[in-house]
C-alpha positions in Angstrom: -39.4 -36.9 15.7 -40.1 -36.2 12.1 -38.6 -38.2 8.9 -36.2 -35.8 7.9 -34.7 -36.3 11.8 -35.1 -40.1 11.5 -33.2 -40.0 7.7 -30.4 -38.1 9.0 -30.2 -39.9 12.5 -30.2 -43.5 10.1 -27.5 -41.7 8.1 -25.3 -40.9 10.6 -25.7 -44.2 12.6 -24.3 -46.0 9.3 -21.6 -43.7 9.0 -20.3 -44.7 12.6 -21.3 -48.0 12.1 -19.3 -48.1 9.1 -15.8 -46.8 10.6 -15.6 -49.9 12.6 -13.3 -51.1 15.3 -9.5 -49.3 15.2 -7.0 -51.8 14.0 -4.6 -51.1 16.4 -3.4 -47.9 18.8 -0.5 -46.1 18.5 1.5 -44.2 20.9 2.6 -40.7 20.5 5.0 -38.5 22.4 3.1 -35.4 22.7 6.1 -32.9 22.7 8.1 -34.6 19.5 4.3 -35.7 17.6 6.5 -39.0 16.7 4.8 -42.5 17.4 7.0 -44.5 20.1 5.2 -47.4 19.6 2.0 -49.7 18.8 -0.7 -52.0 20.1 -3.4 -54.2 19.5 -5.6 -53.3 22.4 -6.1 -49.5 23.8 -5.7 -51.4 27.2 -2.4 -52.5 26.0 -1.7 -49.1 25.0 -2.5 -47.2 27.8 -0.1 -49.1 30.0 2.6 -48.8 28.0 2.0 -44.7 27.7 1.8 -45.0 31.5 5.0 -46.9 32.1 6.7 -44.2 29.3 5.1 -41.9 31.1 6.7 -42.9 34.6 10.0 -43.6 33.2 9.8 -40.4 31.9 8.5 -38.7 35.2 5.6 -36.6 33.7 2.5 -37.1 31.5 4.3 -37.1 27.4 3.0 -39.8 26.0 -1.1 -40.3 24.7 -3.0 -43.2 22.9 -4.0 -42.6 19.7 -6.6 -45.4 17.8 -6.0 -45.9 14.6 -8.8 -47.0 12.1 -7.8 -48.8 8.5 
């Protein structure tokens, strides 16, 4: 590896390093694009997609993070 590969490696490590953690997660009905609702973990999130999703009685709703 040379030092231009290392400088731009560094570089882009700090940029992800930088975005962080998300804040929370919405979710988002995939046909309508509208969030249904929010959470603080993307555990929490996915089960609440899933239980939309079951209610509903096909795959519509997705987790998406959102980063502040």
């Amino acid at each position: 590896m040379n030092a231009t590969s290392r400088k731009q490696d560094d570089a882009f490590l700090a940029q992800f390093l930088a975005a962080g953690q998300p804040t929370r997660f919405d979710i988002v009905d995939n046909r309508t694009g509208l969030v249904v609702g929010t959470a603080k973990t993307r555990a929490r999130a996915a089960q609440s997609a899933d239980k939309r999703d079951n209610a509903h009685g096909a795959i519509r709703f997705s987790v998406k993070p959102i980063y502040a």
